[in-house]
N, C-alpha and C positions, 0 to 999 in steps of 0.2 A: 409392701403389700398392704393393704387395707384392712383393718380387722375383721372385716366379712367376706372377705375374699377367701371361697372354698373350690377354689379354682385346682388345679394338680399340680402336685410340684415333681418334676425332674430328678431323680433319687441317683447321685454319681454311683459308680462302682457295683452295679445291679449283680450280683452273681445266680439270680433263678430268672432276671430276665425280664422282669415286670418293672419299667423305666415310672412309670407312673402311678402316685396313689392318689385318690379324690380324700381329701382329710373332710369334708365335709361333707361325707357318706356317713352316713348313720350304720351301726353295725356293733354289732355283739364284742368286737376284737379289742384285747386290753390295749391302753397306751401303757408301755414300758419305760419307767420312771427309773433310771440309774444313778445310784448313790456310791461311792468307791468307799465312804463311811456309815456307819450304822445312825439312823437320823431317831432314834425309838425316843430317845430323850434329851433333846433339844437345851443345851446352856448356850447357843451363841448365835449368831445374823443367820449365818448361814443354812443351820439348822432347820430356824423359823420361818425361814425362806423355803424350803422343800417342805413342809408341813403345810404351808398355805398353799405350794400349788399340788400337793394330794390331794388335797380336799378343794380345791378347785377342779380336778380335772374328778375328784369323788370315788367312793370304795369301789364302787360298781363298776368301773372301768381301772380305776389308775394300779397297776401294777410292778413293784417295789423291787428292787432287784439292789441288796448291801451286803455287806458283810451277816454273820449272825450273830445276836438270834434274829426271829422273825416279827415285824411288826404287829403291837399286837390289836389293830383296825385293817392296815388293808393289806391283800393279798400279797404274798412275799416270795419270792426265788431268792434262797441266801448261799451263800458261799462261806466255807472254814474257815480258807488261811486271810489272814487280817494282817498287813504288813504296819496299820497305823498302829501296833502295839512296841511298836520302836520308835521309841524319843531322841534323836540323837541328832542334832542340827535342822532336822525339815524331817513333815511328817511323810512318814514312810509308807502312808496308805496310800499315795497319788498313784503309787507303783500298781497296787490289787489288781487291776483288770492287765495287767502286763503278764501275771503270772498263767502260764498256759492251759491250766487245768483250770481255772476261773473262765478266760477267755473260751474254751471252747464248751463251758456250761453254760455260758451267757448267750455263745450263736446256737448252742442246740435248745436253749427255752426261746428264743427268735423264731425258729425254725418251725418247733410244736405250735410255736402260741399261736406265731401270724399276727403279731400286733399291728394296730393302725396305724403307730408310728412311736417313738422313742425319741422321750426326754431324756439329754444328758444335764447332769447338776453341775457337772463340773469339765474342759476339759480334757480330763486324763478319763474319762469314764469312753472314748471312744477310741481306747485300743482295742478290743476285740475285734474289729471293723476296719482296722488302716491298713488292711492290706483289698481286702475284696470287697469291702463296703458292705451297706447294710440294705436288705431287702424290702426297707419301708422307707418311709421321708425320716430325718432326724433334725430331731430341733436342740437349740446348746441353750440353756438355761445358763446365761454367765453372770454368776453372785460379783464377778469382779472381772480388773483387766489382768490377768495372773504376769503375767510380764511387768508388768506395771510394779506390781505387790510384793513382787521377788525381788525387780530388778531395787527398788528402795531401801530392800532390807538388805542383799547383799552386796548390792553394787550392778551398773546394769552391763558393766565388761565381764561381769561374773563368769566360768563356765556354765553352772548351772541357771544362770539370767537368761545366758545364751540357748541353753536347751530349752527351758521353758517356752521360749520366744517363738523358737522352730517348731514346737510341739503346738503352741497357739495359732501360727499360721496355716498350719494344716488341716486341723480342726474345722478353722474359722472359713476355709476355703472349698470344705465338700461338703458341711451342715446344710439343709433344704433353709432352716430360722434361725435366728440367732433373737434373744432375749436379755435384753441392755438392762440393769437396774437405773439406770440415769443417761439424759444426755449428755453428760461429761465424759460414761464410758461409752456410749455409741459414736461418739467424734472420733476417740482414741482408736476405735474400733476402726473405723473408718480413714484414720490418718495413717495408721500405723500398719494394718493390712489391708486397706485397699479392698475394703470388704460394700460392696454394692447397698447403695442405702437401701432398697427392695425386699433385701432380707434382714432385715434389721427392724427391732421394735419394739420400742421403751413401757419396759412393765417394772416400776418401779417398787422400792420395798416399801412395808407401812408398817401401819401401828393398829393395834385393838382399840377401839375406842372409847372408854367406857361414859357412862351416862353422866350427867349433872350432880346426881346426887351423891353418884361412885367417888367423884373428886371432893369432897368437900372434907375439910382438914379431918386428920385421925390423929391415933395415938398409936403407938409400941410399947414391947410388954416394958415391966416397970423398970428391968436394969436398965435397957437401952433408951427408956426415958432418962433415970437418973443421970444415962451418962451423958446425953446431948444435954441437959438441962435446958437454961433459955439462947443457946450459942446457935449462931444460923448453922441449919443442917443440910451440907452440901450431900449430893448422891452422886456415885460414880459408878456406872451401870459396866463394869466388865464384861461379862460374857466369860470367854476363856480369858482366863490373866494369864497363861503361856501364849497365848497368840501373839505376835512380838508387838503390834501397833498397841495393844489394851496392856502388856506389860510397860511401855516406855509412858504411858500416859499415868500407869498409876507410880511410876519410878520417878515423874515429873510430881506429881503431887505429893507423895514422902520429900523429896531431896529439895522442892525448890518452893512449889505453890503454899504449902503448911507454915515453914518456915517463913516467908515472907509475910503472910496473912497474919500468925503470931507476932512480926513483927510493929503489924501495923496497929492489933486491936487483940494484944494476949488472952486466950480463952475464950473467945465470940466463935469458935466454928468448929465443925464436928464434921467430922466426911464420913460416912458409909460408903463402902464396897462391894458391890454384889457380882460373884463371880467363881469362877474355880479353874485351878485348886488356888487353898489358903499358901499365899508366900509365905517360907519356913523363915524369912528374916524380920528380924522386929520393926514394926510398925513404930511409927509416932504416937504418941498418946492419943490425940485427937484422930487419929484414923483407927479406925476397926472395920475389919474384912466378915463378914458372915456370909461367906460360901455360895454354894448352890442352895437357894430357898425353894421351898414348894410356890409360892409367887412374887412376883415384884409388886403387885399390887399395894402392900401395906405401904410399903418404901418409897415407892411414887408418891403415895399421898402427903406421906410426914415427910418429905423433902420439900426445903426453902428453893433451893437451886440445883438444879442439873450442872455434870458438869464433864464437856468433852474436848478432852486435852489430846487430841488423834494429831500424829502430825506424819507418819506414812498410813501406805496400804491405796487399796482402790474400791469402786462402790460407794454403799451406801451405811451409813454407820443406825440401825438400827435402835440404838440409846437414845439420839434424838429425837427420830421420832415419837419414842417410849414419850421423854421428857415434856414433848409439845403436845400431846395427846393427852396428857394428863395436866396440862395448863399450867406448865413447868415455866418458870425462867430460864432459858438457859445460856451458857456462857460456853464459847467452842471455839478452838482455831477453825481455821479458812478450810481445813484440811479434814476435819470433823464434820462440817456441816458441807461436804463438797458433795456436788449431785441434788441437794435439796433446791427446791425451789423457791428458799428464803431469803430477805433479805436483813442485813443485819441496823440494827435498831428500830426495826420492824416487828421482826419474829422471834427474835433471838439477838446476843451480842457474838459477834467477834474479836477474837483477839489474837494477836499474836502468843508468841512463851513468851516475850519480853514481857507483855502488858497484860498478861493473864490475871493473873493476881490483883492488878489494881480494877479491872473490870470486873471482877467477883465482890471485893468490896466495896466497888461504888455502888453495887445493883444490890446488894445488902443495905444498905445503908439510903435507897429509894424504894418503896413499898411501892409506890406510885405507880414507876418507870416497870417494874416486876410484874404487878398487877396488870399493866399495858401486855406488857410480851406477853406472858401466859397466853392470854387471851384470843390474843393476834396467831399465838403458835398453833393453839388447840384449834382453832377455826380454818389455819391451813390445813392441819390433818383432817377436818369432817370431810372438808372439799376437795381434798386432793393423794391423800395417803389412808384413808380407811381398807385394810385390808379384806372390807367385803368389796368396793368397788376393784380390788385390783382382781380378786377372784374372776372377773370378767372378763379384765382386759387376758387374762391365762386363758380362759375355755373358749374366748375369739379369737387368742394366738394360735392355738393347736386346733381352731376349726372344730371344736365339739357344738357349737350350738349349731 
């Protein structure tokens, strides 16, 4: 579809009867925003991801439907039971809208509301619906290929690979839009189910931008000076460190990347880890983890190098953009920077986990080459990943202008 095409979409599974809705009907009715997680305070991609398209689609319409409590900007339908408060192999929130007494508060606020149409964030947010369908158009908001992100981390013979999979199919097959963070998931999307390129349409993730004057070098308070001293200050933007791609990335930088680095130039580097929760196992001297901050901002700035060691999952890995937005060097597997539209020694380095490490000390050790990327990285994101322009391409996906 075109992003001004406010044409009608064909709504499968009608159960009151009304096959079509004009999304570009102007009209008082909320769009219904589904989260199967509480998004109130946001430590990771995903999170960041449904906060900018609220405030794309704006208070005055977009209407929040998570776990509780209730958000405290825009209007909220919240539900008790929270199954994601069980940690135990996979999070056990995908399940929330499965549980019955959720599922039928969610079609009786459909019912009252009469929304214009319902963003799913993820997914699993469209079980209330997989039996009689839903009485407005529904668009899938997909942060990733979840098949993809499962099948990686368990295996893709897995049984639960294989659930996912079937659950993705179906999804992907009654949705009126589907919403790609990158062409590398709308291909998969498209290879894998056979999903019509017509409803498909890349609204990619970004970054905040800040001004000229925001990037220019800072300082931290005086421990965490004293402890970087004059050693390159690598960043390593976690998010959730239990999410298993940002866990193996920082399990890669204790056990392999540090070690080697010391080997090359003892005492020249210092990593920060911004993320949560704090791993209960001892760090390396030169790495220290400081949590959930109130912003990454200071840390973007007093960081030498970015640094994204991703080597599963699907999407779009959010740290790099952080990192290029703020005229970061950064140095990332193929697999970290998958979905951007960089190229490497351009924008950014690549590198394998073999040659990780010797590409972080060579771009240490050229100020030049550093100074290039930055540049080159921060100038893709004005042009291509500022999350005010993406705000648009949301409110011409769901037909609000």
């Amino acid at each position: 579809m075109n992003p001004a095409d406010n044409s009608s979409i064909t709504t499968p599974g009608d159960p009151i009867g009304r096959s079509t809705v004009d999304l570009g009907q102007r009209s008082p009715s909320p769009v219904g925003v589904l989260a199967y997680y509480n998004v109130n305070e946001g430590n990771s991609g995903g999170l960041r991801r449904v906060h900018e398209l609220l405030h794309a689609i704006g208070p005055e319409r977009a209407w929040l439907i998570q776990p509780r409590p209730a958000h405290p900007v825009f209007q909220t339908d919240c539900f008790s039971r929270d199954f994601g408060v069980r940690r135990v192999g996979i999070n056990w929130g995908i399940f929330n809208y499965y549980w019955p007494p959720t599922s039928r508060r969610v079609r009786r606020w459909v019912m009252e509301r009469q929304p214009a149409c319902l963003v799913l964030t993820s997914i699993w947010a469209w079980a209330p619906f997989a039996r009689a369908g839903a009485p407005c158009p529904v668009i899938l908001d997909a942060q990733n290929v979840d098949a993809i992100a499962i099948g990686e981390r368990f295996g893709f013979s897995h049984p639960f690979t294989r659930r996912v999979t079937q659950a993705e199919q179906k999804v992907l097959r009654v949705v009126d839009r589907i919403f790609c963070c990158s062409d590398v998931d709308r291909d998969h999307v498209a290879e894998r189910y056979g999903v019509e390129p017509e409803r498909v349409r890349v609204i990619p993730n970004g970054a905040d931008v800040p001004s000229d004057s925001e990037i220019l070098p800072g300082r931290l308070d005086a421990d965490l000076e004293s402890w970087l001293g004059d050693a390159t200050a690598l960043l390593f933007v976690g998010g959730k460190l239990d999410y298993p791609p940002n866990a193996e990335g920082l399990s890669f930088i204790c056990d392999q990347l540090v070690p080697e680095l010391e080997r090359r130039k003892a005492g020249a580097y210092r990593v920060l880890v911004m993320g949560a929760p704090v791993p209960s196992i001892r760090l390396p001297e030169s790495v220290r983890c400081l949590g959930r901050v109130p912003s990454l901002a200071p840390y973007l700035r007093r960081a030498d190098i970015g640094l994204a060691p991703i080597f599963s999952g699907s999407g779009t890995r959010l740290k790099v953009l952080d990192y290029l937005a703020w005229g970061k060097p950064v140095v990332s597997t193929p697999k970290g920077a998958e979905g951007i539209d960089s190229r490497d020694g351009e924008h950014l380095i690549l590198a394998p986990k073999e040659k990780f490490a010797d590409a972080v000390h060579r771009l240490a050790q050229d100020p030049a080459t550093a100074a290039r990327l930055g540049q080159n990285g921060r100038r893709l994101i004005q042009a291509r990943y500022s999350w005010t322009a993406i705000r648009d391409l949301w409110r011409a996906g769901v037909a609000l202008d």
